[in-house]
C-alpha positions as CSV (number, residue, x, y, z in Angstrom):
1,X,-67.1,23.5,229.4
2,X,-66.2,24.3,232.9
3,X,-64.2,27.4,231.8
4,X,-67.4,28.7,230.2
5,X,-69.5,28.0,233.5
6,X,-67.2,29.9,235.2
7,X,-67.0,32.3,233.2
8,X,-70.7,32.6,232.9
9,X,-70.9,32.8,237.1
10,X,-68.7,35.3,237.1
11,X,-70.3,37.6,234.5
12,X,-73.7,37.7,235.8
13,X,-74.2,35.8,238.7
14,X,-77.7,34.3,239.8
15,X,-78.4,35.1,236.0
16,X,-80.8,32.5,233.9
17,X,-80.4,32.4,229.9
18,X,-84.3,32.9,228.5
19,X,-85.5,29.4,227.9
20,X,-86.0,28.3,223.9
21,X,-89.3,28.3,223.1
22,X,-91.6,25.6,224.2
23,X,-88.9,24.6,226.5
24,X,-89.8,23.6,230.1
25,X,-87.9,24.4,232.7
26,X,-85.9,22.5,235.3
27,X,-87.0,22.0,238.4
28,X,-83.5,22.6,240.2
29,X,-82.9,25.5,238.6
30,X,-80.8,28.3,241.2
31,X,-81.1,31.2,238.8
32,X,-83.0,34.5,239.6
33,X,-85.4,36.0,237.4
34,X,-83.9,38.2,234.5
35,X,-84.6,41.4,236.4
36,X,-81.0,41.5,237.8
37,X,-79.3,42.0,235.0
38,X,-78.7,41.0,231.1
39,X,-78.5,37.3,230.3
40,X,-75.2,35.8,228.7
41,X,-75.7,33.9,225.9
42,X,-73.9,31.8,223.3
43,X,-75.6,31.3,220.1
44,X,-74.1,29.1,216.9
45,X,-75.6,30.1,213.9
46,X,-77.0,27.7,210.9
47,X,-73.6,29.1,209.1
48,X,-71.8,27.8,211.5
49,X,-71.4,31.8,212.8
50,X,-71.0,32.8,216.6
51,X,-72.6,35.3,218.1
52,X,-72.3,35.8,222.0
53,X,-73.1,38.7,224.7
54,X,-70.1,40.8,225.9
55,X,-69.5,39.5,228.7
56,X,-68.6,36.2,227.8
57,X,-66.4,37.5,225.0
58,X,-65.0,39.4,227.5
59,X,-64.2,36.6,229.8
60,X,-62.3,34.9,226.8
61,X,-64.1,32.0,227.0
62,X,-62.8,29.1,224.2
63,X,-66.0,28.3,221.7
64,X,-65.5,25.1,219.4
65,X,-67.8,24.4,216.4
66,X,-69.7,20.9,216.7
67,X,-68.8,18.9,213.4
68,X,-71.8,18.7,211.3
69,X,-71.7,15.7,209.7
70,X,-72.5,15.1,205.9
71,X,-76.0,14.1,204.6
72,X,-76.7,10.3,205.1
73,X,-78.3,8.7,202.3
74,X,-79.1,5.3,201.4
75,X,-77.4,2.3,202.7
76,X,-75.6,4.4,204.8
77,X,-78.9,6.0,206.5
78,X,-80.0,2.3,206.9
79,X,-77.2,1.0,208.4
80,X,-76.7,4.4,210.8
81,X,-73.2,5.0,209.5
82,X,-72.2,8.7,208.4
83,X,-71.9,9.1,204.5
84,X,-68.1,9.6,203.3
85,X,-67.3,12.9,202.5
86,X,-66.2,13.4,198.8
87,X,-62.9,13.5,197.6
88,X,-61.4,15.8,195.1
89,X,-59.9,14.7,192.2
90,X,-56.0,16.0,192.0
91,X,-56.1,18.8,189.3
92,X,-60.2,19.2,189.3
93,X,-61.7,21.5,191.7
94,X,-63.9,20.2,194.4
95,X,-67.2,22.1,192.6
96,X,-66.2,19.5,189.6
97,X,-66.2,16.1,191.3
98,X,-68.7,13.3,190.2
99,X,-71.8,12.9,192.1
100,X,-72.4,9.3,190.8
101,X,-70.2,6.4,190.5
102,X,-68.5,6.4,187.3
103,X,-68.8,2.5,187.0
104,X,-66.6,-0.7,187.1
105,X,-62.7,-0.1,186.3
106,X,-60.5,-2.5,185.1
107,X,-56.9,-2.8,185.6
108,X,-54.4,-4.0,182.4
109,X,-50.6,-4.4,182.9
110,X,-48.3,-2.6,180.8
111,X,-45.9,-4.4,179.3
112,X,-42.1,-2.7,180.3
113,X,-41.2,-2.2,176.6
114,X,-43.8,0.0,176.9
115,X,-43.3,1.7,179.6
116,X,-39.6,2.3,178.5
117,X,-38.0,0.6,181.1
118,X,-35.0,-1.1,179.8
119,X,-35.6,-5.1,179.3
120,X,-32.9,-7.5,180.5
121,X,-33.6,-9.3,177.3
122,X,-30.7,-8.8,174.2
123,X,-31.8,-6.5,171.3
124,X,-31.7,-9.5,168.9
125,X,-34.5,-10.7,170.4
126,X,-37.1,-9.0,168.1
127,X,-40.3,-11.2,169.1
128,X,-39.9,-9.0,171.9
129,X,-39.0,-5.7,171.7
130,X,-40.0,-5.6,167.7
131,X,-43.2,-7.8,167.7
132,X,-44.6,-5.5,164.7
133,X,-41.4,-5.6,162.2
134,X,-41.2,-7.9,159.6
135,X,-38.6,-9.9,161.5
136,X,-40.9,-10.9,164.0
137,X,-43.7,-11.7,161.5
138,X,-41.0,-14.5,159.6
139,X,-41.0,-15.8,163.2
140,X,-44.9,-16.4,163.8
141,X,-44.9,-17.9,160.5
142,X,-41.8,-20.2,160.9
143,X,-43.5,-21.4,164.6
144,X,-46.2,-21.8,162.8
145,X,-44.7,-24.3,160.3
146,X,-42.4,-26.0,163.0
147,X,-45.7,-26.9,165.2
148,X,-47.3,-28.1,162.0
149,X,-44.4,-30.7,161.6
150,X,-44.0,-31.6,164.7
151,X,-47.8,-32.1,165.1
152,X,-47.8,-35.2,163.0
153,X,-45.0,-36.7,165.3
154,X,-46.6,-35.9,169.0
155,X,-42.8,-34.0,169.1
156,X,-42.6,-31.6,171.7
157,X,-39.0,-31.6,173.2
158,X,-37.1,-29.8,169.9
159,X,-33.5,-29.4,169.8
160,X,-31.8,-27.0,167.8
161,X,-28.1,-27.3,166.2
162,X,-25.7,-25.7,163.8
163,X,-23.1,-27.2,161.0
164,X,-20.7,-24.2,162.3
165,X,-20.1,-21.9,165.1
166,X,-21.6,-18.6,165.6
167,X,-24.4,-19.5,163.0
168,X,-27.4,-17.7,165.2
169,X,-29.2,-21.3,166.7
170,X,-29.7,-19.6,170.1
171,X,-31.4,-16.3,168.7
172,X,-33.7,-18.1,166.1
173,X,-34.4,-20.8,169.7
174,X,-35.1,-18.0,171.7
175,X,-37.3,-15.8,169.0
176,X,-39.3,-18.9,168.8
177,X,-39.8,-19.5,172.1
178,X,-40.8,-16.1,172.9
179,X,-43.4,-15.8,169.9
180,X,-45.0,-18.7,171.2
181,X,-44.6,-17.7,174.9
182,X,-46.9,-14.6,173.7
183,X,-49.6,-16.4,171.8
184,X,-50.0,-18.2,175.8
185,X,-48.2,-21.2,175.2
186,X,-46.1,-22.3,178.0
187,X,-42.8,-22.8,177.1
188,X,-39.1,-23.9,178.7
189,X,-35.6,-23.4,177.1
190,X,-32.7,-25.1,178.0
191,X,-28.9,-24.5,177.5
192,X,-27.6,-27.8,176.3
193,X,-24.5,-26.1,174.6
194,X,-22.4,-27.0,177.1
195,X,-19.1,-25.8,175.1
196,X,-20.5,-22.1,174.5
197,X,-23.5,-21.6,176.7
198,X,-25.4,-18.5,175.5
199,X,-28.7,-18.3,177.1
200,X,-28.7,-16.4,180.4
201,X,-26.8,-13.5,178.9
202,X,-29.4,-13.7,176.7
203,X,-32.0,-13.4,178.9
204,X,-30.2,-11.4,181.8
205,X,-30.2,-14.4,183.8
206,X,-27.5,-16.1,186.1
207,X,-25.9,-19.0,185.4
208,X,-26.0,-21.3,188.0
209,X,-28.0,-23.3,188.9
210,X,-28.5,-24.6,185.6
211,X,-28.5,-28.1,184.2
212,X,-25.0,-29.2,184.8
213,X,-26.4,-29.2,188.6
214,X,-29.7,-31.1,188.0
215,X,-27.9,-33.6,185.7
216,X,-25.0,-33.8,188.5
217,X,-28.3,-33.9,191.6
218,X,-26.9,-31.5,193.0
219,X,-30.1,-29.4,192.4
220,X,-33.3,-30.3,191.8
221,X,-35.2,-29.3,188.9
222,X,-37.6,-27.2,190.6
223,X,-34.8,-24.9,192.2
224,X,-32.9,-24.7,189.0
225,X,-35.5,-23.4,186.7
226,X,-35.4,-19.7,186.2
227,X,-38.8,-17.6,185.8
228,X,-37.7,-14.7,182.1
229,X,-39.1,-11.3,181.6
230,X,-41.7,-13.0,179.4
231,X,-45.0,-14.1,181.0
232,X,-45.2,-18.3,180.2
233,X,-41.3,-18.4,179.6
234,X,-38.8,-20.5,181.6
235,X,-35.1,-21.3,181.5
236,X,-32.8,-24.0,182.7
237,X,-29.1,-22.4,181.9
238,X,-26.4,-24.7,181.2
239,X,-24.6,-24.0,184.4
240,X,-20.8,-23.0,185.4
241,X,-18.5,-23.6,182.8
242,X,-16.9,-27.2,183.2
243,X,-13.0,-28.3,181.8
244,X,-12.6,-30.3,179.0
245,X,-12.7,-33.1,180.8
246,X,-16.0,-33.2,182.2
247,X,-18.0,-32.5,178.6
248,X,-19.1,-36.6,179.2
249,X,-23.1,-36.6,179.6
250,X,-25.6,-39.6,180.8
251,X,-28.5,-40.0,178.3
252,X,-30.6,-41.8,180.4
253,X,-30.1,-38.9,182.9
254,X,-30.9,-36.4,179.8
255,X,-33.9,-38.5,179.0
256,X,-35.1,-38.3,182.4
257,X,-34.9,-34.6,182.4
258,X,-36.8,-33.8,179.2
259,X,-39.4,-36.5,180.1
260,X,-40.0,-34.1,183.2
261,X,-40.1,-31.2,181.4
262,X,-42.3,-32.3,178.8
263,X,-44.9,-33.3,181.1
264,X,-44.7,-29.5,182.2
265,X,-44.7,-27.4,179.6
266,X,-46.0,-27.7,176.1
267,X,-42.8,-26.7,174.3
268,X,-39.3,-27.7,175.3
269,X,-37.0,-26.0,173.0
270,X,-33.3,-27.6,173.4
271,X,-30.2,-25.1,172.3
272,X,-27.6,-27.4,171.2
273,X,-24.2,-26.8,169.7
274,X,-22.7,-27.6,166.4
275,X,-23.8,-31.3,165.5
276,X,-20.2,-32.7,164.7
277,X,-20.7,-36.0,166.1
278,X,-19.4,-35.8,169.5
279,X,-21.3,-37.5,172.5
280,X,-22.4,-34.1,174.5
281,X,-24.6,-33.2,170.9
282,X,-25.6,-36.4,170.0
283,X,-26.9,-37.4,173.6
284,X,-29.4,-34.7,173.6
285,X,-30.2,-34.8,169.6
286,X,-31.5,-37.9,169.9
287,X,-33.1,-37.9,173.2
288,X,-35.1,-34.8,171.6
289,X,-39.0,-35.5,169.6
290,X,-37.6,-33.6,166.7
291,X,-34.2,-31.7,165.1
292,X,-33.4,-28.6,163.3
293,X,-30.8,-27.4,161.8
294,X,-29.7,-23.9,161.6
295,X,-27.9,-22.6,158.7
296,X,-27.6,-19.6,156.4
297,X,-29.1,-19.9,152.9
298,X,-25.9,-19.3,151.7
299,X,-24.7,-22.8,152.7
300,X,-28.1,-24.2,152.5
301,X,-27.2,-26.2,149.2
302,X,-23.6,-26.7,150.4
303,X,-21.8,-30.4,149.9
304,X,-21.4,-29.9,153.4
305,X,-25.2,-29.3,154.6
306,X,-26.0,-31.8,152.5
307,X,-23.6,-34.2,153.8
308,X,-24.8,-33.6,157.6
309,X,-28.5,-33.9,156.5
310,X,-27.5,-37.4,156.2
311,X,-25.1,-37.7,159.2
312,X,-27.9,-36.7,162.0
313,X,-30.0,-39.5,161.3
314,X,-27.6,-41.6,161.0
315,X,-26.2,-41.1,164.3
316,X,-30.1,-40.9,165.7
317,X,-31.0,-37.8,165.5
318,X,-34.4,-37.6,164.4
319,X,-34.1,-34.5,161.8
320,X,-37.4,-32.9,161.1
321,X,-36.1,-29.9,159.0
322,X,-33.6,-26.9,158.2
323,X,-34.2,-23.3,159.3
324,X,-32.4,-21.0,157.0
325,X,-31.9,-18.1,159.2
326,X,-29.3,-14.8,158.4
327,X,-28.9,-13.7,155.1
């Protein structure tokens, strides 16, 4: 501004711009009359266009356009605050942006199977990365009949064993828990096979802490329990591998545990190994509300199934059914 006063002074001096019409003029003005010479003038367009006389072109005097600010409507004009200006859309042109609030958006997550991202969880986990095959379908159905037995006995704390090793207990335990993780239950599985522990790999989890520690106090519960990839499922892992020596297990402390956990989730499913008598199976078998047994439908009808259909009750274990799973 005082560049351009100058620069006016020095162009004409003594010179007055013509006055706007209607305007009055000021009684301290020091300009002469506009008989010595032509007036210099600055004049901003409604385009936003200058025009100005020669002489202050000349004098190279800086002219900055006033922001115009947008149109205030509404509660906007109320409130005296200036309207936001509009916002392209990326890939539309500006001429092609919405005038009127589209309406209310809602946000869903995407699961990361769909999204391709690769899950942590193992292919044979088909509830989850499959939940439209057939596979998964025998799953819905065979919760489905597990709840309805165990509804009759109150039995939430299951525990799942084999006659053999390697017979698939820990991917029907964890196909389970998974379907009924989906269908909103809330559910917690726990590595009680202390010989072969197989859940964290299962899940891409770590190991430890896990329930060696909690049984042991050396961590509590609440540290030890490991959120999955599936919304409403949580693991206890069995921990670090132990020696032979230090298979021994407290039942009271066992029962203590899946008292806790009952009173937390709605389904405790218990991953046990090979019921063959010995006291790390049979302390949690018969702790647990109900048992299953895992076995092929090849040795379904085996002398040998048979034989341990009798044993598990026998040694407490409260056996609720058979799960043929495999072919």
């Amino acid at each position: 501004m005082a560049r351009m006063l100058d620069a006016l002074n020095q162009t004409t001096p003594g010179m007055r711009p013509p006055a706007a019409p209607g305007a009055v003029p000021r009684q301290d003005d020091t300009f002469a009359g506009p008989e010595d010479g032509p007036v210099p003038f600055i004049e901003v367009g409604p385009r936003r266009s200058v025009e100005a006389s020669p002489g202050v072109l000349e004098a190279g005097v800086p002219v900055t356009l006033p922001f115009i600010p947008p149109r205030v409507e509404g509660r906007e004009a109320a409130e005296g605050r200036p309207a936001p200006l509009p916002i392209p859309r990326p890939g539309f042109p500006p001429s092609s942006t919405p005038s009127a609030p589209v309406g209310p958006l809602t946000f869903r997550p995407v699961a990361a199977r769909v999204l391709g991202r690769k899950s942590r969880l193992a292919p044979e986990l088909v509830a989850w990365h499959a939940a439209r095959e057939p596979a998964s379908v025998g799953y819905r159905n065979l919760l489905t009949t597990l709840l309805e037995t165990c509804q009759a006995r109150d039995a939430r704390t299951l525990f799942f064993c084999s006659a053999r090793v390697e017979a698939g207990t820990t991917t029907v335990l964890l196909n389970l828990a998974i379907t009924a993780a989906l269908q909103g239950r809330k559910v917690v599985v726990v590595d009680a096979n202390l010989r072969r522990p197989g859940l964290a790999p299962c899940l891409g989890l770590g190991e430890v802490p896990g329930l060696r520690e909690v049984l042991g106090e050396v961590f509590p519960l609440e540290q030890s329990l490991q959120g999955t990839e599936v919304e409403n499922l949580t693991a206890l892992t069995s921990g670090p591998l132990p020696g032979p020596d230090r298979l021994t297990v407290n039942p009271a402390a066992i029962s203590g545990l899946l008292a806790q956990l009952r009173a937390r989730y709605e389904l405790v499913l218990v991953d046990g190994p090979r019921w063959d008598g010995k006291p790390d199976v049979t302390a949690f078998g018969t702790v647990c509300e109900a048992v299953f047994l895992v076995v092929t439908p090849t040795e379904a009808d085996t002398p040998a199934i048979q034989g341990l259909m009798q044993l598990i009750p026998e040694q407490g274990g409260p056996l609720a059914g058979v799960v043929l799973a495999g072919r």
